[in-house]
MIKE-735388 format. One record per atom (N, C-alpha, C): x, y, z; residue number from 1. Coordinates in nm, 3 decimals. Layout:
REM residues N
((X,Y,Z),NUM)
...
//
This chain:
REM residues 247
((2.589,0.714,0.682),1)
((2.457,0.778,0.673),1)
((2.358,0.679,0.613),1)
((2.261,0.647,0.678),2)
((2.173,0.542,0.642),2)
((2.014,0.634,0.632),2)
((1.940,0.549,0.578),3)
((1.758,0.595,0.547),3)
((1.696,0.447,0.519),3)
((1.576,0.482,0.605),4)
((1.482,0.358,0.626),4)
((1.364,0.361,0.459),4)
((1.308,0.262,0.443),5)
((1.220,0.271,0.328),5)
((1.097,0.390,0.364),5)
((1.035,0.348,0.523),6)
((0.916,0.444,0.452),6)
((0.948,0.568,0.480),6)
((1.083,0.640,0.510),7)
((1.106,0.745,0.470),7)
((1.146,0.810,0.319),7)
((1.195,0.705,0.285),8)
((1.185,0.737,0.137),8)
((1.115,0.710,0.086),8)
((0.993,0.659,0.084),9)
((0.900,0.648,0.052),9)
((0.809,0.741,0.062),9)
((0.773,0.825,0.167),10)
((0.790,1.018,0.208),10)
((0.836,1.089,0.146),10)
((0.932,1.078,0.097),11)
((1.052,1.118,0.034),11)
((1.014,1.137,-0.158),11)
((1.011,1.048,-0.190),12)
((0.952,1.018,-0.340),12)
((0.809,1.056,-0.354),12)
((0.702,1.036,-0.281),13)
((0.590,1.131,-0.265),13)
((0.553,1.288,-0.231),13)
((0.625,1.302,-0.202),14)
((0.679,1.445,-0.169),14)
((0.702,1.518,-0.319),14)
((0.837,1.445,-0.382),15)
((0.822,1.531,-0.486),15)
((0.811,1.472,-0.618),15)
((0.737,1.389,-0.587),16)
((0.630,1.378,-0.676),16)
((0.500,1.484,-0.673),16)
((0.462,1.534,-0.540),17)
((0.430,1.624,-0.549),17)
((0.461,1.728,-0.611),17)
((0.564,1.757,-0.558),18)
((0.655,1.935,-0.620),18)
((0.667,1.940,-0.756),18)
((0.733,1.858,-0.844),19)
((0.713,1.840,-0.983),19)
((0.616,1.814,-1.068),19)
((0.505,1.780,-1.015),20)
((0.390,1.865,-1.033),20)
((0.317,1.994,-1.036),20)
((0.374,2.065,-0.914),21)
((0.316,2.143,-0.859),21)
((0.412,2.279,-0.828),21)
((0.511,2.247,-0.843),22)
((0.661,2.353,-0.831),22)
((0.605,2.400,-0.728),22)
((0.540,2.336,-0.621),23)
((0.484,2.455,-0.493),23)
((0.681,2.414,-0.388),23)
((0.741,2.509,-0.402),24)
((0.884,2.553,-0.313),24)
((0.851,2.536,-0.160),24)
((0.768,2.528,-0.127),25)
((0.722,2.521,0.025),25)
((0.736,2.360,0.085),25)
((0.670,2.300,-0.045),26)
((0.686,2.152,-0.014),26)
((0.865,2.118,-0.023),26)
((0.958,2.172,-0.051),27)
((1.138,2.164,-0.020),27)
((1.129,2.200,0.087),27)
((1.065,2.340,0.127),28)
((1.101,2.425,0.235),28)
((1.059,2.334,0.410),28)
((0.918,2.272,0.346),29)
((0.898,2.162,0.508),29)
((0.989,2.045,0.468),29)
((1.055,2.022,0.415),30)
((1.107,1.869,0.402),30)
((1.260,1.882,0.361),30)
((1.338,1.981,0.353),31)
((1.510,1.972,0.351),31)
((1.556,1.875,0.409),31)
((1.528,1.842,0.550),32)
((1.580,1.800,0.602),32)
((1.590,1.639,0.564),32)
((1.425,1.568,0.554),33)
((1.417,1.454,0.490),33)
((1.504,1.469,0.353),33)
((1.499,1.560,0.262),34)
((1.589,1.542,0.138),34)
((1.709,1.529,0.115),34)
((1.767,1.648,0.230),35)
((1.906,1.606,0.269),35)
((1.985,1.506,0.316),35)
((1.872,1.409,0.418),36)
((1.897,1.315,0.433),36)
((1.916,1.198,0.386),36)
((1.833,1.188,0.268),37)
((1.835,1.131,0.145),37)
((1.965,1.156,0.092),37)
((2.002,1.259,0.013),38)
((2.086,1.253,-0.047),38)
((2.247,1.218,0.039),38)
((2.206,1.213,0.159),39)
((2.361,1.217,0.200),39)
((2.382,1.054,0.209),39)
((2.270,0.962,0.257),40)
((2.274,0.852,0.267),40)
((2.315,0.784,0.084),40)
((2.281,0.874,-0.015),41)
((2.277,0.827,-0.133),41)
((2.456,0.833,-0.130),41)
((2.496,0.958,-0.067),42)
((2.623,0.990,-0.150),42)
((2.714,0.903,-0.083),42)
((2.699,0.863,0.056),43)
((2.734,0.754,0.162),43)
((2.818,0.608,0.099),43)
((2.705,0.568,0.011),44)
((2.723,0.408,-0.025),44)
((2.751,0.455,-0.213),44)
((2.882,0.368,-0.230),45)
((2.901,0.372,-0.371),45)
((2.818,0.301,-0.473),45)
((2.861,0.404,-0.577),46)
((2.755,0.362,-0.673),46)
((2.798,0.162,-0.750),46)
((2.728,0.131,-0.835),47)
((2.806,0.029,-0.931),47)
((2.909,0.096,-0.992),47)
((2.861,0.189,-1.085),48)
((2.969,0.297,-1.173),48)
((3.111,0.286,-1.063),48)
((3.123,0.339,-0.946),49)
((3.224,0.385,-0.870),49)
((3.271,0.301,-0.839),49)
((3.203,0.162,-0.807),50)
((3.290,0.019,-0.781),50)
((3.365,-0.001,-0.913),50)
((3.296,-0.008,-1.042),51)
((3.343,-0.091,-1.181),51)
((3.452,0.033,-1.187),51)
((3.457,0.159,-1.204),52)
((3.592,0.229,-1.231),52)
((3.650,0.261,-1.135),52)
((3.671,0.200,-1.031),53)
((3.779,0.215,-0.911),53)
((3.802,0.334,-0.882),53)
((3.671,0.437,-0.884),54)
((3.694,0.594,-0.887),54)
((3.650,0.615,-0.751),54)
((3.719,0.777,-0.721),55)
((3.608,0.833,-0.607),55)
((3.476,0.857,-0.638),55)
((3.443,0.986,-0.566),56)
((3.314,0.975,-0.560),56)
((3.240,1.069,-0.733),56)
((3.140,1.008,-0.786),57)
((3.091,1.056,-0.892),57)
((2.957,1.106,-0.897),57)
((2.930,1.215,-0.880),58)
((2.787,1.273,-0.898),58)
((2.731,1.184,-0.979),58)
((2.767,1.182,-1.050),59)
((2.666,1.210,-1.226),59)
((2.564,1.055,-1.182),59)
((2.675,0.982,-1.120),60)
((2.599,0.854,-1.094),60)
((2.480,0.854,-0.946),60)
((2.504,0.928,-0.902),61)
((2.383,0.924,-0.813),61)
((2.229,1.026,-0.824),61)
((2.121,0.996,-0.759),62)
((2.040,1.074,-0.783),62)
((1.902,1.060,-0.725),62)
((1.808,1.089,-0.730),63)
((1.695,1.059,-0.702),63)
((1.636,0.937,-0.755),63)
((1.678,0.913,-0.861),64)
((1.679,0.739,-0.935),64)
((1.720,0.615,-0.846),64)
((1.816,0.679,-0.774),65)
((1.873,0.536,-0.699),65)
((1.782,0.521,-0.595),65)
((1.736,0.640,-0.561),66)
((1.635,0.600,-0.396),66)
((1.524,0.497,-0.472),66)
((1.445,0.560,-0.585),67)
((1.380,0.515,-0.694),67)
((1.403,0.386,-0.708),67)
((1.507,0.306,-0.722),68)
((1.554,0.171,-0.778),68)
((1.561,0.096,-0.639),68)
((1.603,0.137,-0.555),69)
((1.597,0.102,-0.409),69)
((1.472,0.002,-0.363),69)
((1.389,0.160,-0.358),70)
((1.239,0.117,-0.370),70)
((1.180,0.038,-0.409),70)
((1.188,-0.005,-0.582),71)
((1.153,-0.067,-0.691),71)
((1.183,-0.234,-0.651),71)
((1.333,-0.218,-0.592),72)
((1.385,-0.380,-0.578),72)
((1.309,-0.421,-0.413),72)
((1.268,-0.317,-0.359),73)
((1.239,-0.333,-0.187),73)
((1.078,-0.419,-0.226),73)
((1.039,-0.349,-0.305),74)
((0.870,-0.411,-0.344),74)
((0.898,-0.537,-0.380),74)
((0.970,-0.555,-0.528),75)
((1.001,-0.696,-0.590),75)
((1.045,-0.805,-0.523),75)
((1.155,-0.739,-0.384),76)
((1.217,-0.833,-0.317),76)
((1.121,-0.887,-0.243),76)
((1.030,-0.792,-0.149),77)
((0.929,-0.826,-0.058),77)
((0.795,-0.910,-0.048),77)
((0.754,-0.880,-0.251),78)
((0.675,-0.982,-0.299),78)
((0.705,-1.131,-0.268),78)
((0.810,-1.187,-0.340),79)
((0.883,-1.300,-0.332),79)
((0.899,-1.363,-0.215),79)
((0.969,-1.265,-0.118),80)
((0.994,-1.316,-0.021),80)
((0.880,-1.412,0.034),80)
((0.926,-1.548,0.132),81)
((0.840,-1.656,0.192),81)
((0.734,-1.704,0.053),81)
((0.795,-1.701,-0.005),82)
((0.705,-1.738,-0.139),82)
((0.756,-1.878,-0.194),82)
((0.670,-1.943,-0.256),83)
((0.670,-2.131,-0.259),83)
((0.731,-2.110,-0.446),83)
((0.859,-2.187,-0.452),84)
((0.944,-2.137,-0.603),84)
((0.919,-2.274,-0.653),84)
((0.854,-2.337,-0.742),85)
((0.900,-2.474,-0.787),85)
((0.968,-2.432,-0.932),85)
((1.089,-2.540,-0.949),86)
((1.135,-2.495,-1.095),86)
((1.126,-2.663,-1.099),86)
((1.088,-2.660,-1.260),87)
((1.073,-2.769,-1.353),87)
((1.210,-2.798,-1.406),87)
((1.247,-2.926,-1.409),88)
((1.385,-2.958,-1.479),88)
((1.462,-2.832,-1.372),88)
((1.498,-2.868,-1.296),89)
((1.578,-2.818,-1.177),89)
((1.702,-2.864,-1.185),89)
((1.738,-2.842,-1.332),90)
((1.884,-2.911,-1.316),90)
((1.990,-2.835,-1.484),90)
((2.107,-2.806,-1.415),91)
((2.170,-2.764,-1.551),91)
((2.196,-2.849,-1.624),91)
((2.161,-2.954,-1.656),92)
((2.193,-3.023,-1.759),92)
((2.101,-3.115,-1.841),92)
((2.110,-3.203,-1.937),93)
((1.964,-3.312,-1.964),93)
((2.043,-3.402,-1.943),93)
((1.990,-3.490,-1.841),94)
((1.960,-3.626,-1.770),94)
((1.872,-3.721,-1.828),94)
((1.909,-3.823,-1.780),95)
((1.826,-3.969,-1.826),95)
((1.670,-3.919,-1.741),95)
((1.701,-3.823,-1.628),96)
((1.567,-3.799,-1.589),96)
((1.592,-3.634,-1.525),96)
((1.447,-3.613,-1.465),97)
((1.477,-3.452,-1.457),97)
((1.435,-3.439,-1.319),97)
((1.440,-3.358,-1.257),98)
((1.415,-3.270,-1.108),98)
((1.345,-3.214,-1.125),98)
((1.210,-3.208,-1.039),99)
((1.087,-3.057,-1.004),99)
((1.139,-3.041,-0.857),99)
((1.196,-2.936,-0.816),100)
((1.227,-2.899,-0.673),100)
((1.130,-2.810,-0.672),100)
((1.076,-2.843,-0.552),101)
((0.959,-2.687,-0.453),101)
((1.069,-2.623,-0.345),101)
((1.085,-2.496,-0.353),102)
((1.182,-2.374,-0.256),102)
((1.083,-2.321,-0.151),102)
((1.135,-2.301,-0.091),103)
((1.071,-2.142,-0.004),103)
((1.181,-2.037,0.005),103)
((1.135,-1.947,-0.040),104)
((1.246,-1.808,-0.061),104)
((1.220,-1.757,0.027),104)
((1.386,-1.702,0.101),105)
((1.415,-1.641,0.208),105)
((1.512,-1.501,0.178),105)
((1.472,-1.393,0.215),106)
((1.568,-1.302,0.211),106)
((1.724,-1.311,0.302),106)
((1.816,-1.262,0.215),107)
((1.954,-1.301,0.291),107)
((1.980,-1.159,0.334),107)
((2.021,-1.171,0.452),108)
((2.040,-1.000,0.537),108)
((1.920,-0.909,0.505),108)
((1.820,-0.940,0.547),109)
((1.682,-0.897,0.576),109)
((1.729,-0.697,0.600),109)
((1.810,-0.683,0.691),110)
((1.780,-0.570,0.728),110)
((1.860,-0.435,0.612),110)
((1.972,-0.506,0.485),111)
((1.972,-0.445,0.400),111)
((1.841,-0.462,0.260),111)
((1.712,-0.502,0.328),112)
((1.664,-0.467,0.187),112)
((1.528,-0.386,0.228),112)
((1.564,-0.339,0.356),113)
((1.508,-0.234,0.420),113)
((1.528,-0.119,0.458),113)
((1.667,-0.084,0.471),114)
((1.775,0.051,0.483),114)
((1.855,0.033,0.371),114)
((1.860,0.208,0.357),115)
((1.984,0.239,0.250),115)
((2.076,0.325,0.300),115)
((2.184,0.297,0.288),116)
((2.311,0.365,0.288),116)
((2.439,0.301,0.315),116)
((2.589,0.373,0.358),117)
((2.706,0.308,0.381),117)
((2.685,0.174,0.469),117)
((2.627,0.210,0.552),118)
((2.624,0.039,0.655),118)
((2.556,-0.048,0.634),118)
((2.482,-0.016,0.533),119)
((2.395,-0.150,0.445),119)
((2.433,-0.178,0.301),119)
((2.545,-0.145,0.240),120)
((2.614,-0.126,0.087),120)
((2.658,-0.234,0.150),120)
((2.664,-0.354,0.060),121)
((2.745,-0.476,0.123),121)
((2.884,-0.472,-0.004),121)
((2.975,-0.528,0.051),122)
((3.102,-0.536,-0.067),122)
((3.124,-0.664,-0.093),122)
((3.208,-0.720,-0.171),123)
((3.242,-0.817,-0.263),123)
((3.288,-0.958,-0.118),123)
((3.299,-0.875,-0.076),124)
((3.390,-1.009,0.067),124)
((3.270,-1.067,0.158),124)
((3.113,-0.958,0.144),125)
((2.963,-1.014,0.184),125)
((2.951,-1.101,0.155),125)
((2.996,-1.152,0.021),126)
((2.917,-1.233,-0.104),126)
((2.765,-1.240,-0.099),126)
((2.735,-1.121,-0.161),127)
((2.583,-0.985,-0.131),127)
((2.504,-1.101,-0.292),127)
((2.364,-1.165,-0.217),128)
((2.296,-1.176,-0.295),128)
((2.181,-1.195,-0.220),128)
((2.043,-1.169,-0.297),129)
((1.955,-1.145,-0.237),129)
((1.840,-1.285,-0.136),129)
((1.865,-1.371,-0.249),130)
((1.754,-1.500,-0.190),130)
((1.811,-1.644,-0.136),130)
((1.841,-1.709,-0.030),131)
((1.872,-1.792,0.026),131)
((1.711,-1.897,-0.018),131)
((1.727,-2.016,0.009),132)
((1.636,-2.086,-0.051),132)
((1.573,-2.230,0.108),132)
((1.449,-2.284,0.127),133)
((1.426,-2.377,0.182),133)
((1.378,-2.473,0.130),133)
((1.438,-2.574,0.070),134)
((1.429,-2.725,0.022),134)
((1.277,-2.786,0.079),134)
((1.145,-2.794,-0.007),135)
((1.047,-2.832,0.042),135)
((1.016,-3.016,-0.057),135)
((1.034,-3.033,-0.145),136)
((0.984,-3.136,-0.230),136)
((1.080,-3.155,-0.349),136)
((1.063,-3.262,-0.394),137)
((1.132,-3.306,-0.528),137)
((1.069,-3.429,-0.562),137)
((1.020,-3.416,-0.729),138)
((1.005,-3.521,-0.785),138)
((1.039,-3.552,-0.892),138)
((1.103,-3.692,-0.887),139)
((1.186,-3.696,-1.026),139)
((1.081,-3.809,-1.150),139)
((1.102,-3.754,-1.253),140)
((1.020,-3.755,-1.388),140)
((1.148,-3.861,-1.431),140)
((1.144,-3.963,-1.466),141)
((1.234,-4.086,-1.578),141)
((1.159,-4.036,-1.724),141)
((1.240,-4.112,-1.811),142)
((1.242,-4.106,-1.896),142)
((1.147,-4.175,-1.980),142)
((1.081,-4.282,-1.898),143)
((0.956,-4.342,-1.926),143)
((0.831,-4.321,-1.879),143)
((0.855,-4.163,-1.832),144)
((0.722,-4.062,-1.779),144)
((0.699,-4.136,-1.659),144)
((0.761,-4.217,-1.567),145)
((0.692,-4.256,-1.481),145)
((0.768,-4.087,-1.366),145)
((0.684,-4.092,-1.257),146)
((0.749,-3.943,-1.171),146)
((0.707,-4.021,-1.044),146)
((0.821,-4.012,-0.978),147)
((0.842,-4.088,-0.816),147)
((0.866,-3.913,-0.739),147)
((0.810,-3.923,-0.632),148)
((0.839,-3.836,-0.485),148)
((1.000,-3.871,-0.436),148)
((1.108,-3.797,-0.473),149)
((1.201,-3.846,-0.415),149)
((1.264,-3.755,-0.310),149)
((1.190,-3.697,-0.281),150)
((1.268,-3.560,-0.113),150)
((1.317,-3.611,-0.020),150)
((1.295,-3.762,0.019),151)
((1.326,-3.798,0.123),151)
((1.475,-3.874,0.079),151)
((1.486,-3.906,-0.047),152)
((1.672,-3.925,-0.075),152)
((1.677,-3.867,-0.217),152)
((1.671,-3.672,-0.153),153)
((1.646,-3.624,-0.273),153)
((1.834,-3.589,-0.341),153)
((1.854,-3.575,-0.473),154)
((1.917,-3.567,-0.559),154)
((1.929,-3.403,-0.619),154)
((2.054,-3.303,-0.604),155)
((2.154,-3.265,-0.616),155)
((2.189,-3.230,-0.764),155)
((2.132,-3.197,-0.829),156)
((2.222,-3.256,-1.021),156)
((2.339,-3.116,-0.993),156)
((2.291,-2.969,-0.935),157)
((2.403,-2.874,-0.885),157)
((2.538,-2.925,-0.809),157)
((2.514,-3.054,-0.707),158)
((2.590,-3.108,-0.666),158)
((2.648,-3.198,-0.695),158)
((2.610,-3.274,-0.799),159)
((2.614,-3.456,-0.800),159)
((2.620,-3.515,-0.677),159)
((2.538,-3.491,-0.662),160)
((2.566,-3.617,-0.503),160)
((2.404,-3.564,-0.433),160)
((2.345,-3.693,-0.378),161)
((2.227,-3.720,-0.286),161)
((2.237,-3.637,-0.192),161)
((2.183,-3.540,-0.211),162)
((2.181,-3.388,-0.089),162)
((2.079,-3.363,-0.095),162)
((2.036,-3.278,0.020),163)
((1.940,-3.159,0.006),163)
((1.979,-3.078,-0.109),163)
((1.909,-3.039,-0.214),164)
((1.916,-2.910,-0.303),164)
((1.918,-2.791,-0.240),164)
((2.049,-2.752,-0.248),165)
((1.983,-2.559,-0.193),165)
((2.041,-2.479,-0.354),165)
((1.966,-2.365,-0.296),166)
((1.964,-2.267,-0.429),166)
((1.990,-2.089,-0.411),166)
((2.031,-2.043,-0.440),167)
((2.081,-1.898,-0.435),167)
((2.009,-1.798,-0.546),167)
((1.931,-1.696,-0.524),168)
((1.874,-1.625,-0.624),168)
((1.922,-1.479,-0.559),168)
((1.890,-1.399,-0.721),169)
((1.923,-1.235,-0.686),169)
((1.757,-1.218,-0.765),169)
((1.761,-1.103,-0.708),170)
((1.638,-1.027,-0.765),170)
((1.687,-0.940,-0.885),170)
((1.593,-0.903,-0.985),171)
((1.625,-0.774,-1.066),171)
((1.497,-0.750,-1.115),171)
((1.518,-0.571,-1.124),172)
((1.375,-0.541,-1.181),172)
((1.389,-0.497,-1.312),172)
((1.280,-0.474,-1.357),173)
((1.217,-0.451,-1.493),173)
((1.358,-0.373,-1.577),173)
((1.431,-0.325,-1.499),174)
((1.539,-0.185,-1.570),174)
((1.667,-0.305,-1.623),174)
((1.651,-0.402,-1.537),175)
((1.793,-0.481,-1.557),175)
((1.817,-0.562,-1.719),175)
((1.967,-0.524,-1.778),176)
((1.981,-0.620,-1.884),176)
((2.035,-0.714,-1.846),176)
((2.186,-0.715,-1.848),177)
((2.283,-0.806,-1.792),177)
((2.427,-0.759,-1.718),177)
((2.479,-0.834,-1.660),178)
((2.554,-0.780,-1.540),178)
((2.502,-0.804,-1.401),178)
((2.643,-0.772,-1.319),179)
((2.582,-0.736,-1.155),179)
((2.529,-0.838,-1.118),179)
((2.553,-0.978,-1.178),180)
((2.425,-1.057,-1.134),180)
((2.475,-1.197,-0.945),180)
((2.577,-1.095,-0.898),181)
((2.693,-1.196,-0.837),181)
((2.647,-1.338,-0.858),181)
((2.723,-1.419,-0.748),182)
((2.748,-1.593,-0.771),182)
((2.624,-1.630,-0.710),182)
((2.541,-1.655,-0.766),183)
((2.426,-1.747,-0.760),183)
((2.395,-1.810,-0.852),183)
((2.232,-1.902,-0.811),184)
((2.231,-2.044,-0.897),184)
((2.137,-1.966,-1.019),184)
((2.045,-1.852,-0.995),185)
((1.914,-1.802,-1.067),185)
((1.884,-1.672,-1.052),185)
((1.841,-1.543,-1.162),186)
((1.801,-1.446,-1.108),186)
((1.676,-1.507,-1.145),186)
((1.621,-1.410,-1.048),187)
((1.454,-1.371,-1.025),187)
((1.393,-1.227,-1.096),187)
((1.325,-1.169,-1.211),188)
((1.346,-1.117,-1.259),188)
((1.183,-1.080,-1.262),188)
((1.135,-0.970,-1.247),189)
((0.974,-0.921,-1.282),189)
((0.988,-0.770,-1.363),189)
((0.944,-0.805,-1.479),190)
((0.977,-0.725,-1.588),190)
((0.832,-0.621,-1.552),190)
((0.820,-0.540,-1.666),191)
((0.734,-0.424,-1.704),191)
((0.600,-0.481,-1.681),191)
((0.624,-0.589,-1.734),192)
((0.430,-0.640,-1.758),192)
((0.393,-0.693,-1.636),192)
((0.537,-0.704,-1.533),193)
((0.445,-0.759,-1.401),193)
((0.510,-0.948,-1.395),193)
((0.598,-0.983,-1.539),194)
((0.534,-1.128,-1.533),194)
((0.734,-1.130,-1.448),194)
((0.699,-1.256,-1.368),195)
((0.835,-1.355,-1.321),195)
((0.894,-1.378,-1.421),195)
((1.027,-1.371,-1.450),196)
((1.131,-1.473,-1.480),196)
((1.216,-1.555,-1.412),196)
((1.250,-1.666,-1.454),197)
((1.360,-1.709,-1.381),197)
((1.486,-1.810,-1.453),197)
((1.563,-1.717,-1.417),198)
((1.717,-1.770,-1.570),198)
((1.794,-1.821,-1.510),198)
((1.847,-1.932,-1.523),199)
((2.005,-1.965,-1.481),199)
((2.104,-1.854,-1.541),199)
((2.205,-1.836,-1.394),200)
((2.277,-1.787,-1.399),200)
((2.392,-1.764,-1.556),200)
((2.431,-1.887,-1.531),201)
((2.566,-1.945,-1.642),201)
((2.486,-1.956,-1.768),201)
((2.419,-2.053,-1.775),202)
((2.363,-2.104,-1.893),202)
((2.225,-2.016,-1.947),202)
((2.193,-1.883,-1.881),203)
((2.085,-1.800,-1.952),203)
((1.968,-1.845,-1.996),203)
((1.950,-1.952,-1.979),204)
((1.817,-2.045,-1.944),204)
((1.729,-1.997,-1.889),204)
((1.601,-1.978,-1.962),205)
((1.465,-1.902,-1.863),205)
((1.428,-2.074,-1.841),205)
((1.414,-2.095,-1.662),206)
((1.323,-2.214,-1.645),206)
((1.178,-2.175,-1.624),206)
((1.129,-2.313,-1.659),207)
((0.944,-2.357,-1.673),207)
((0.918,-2.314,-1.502),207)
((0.882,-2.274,-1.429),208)
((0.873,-2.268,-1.293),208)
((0.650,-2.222,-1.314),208)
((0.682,-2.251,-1.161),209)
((0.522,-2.177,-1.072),209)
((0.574,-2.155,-0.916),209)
((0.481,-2.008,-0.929),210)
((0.552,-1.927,-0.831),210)
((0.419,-1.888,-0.725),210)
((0.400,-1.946,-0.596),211)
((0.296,-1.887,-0.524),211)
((0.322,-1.812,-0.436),211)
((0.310,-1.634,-0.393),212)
((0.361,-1.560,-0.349),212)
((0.264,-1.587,-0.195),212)
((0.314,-1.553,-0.068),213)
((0.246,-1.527,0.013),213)
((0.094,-1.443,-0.033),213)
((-0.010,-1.468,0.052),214)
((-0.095,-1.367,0.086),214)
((-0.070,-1.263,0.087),214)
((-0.014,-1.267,0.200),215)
((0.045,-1.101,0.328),215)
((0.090,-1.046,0.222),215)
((0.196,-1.071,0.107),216)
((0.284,-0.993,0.028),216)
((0.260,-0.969,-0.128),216)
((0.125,-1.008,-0.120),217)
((0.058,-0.954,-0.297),217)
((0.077,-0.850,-0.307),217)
((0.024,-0.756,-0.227),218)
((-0.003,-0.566,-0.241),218)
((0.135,-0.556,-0.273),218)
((0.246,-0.614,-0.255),219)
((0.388,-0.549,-0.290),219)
((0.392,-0.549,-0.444),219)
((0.373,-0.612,-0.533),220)
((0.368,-0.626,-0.661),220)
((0.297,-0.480,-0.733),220)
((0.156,-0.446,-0.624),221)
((0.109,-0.331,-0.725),221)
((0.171,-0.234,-0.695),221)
((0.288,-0.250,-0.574),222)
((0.375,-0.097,-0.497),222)
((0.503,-0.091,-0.572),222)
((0.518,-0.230,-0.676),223)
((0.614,-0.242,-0.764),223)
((0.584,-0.196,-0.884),223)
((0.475,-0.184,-0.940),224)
((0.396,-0.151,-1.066),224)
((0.409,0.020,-1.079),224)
((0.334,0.045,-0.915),225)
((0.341,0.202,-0.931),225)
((0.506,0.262,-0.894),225)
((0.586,0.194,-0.861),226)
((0.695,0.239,-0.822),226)
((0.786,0.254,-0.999),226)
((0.756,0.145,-1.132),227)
((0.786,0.179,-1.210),227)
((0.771,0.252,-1.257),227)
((0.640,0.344,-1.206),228)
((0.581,0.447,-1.354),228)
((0.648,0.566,-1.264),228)
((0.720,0.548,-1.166),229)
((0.751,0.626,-1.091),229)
((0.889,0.648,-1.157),229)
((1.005,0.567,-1.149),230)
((1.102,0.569,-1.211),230)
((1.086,0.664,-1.346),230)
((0.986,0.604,-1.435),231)
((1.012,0.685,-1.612),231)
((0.956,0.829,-1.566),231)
((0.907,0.892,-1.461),232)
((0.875,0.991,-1.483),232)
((0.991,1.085,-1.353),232)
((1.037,0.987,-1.268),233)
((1.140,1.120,-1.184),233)
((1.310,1.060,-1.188),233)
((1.311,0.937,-1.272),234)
((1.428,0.894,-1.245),234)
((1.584,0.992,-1.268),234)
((1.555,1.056,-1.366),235)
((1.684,1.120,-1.445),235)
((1.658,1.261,-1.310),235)
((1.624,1.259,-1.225),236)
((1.651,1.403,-1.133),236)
((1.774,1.380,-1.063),236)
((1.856,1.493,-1.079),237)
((1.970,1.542,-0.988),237)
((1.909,1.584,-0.843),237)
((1.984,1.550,-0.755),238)
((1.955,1.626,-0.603),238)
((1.906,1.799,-0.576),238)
((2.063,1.826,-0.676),239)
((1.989,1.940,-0.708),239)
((1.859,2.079,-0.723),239)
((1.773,1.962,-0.810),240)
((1.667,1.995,-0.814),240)
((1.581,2.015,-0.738),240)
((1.627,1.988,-0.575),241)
((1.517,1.975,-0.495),241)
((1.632,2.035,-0.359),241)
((1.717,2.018,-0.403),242)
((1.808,2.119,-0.241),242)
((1.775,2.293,-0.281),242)
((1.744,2.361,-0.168),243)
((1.724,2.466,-0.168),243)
((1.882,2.544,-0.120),243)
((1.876,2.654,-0.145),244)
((2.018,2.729,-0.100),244)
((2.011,2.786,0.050),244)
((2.117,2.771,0.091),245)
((2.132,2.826,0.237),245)
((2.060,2.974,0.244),245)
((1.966,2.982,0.369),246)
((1.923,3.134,0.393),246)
((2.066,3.182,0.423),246)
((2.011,3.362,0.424),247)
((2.133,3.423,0.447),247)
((2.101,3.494,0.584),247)
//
């Protein structure tokens, strides 16, 4: 059972309405979208249900997850085709340092647009969100001089004269730690709106500048309002919004 974004996106406006408004009519035209919702929710396992090797667990699903869905669909979508330079692009200190310029690419595009069982990726996917395109590098010595070196650019992830590639996950404002699978960096846009960006292993926030597409600014303020959305409908059960069979 799968659901596209701007149906849930229908979906979360809707009752956002009703919980406002307790008007029952607004369930009564839309069961069907809700139901659909929830079945696609109950479809794909939760984290909870992966980490305790359990069946299936209510308690962990809800109107929150469509919610968080959403939340990461904006954050992801901002980013996406967006120009990443990180400063000192390298886990370690060197006699000299790396500025790599990226272009961020979404990995399996069409799960960060549908939700449910056929878009839940599992551990054998190796499910992370940002694939990366190697644009520039310049390396800084130790005697401040900084040479253009992209064209026999340098690797410090690799040791060895490669192209740099790079692996990022997204997380939003809700995330502490965990979940973060095998990549090089999360990508992280907290409450206030601002980027982070941490090495994985070493928990390192790097110095970076981040230029988002044009086309994909408006996603940031659909991320802003999608938080205030979370603190006010996240904790809802399905429940609350399935009506009972006529008789």
């Amino acid at each position: 059972m799968n659901i596209n974004v701007k149906d849930l996106e229908k979906l979360v406006d809707l009752i956002k309405v009703y919980v406002v408004s307790s008007d029952k009519s607004i369930l009564e035209k839309n069961q069907d979208l809700i139901l659909a919702a929830r079945d696609a929710d109950y479809s794909a396992k939760t984290q909870k249900e992966f980490d305790n090797q359990s069946k299936f667990d209510e308690s962990s699903h809800g109107i929150g997850r469509m919610i968080m869905f959403l939340l990461n669909h904006y954050g992801e979508h901002y980013l996406d085709g967006g120009e990443l330079t990180i400063f000192v692009d390298d886990p370690k200190v060197f006699s000299s340092a790396h500025d790599n310029i990226y272009r961020l690419a979404l990995k399996d595009a069409d799960t960060h647009d549908n939700f449910g069982d056929e878009y839940n990726p599992t551990a054998e996917d190796k499910p992370y969100d940002f694939d990366s395109r190697f644009i520039k590098q310049t390396t800084r010595y130790s005697d401040d001089n900084t040479v253009d070196t992209t064209a026999t650019a340098w690797d410090s992830f690799q040791k060895a004269y490669t192209t740099p590639t790079r692996t990022f996950d997204f997380k939003s404002a809700f995330w502490k730690s965990g979940h973060e699978h095998f990549v090089n960096y999360i990508l992280q846009i907290d409450s206030n709106l601002n980027l982070h960006v941490i090495n994985r292993i070493t928990k390192e926030e790097k110095q970076f500048n981040f230029i988002a597409l044009e086309s994909h600014k408006g996603y940031l303020d659909k991320y802003k309002s999608m938080l205030n959305t979370m603190y006010e409908l996240g904790d809802y059960a399905w429940s609350n919004f399935i009506l009972p069979p006529k008789k």
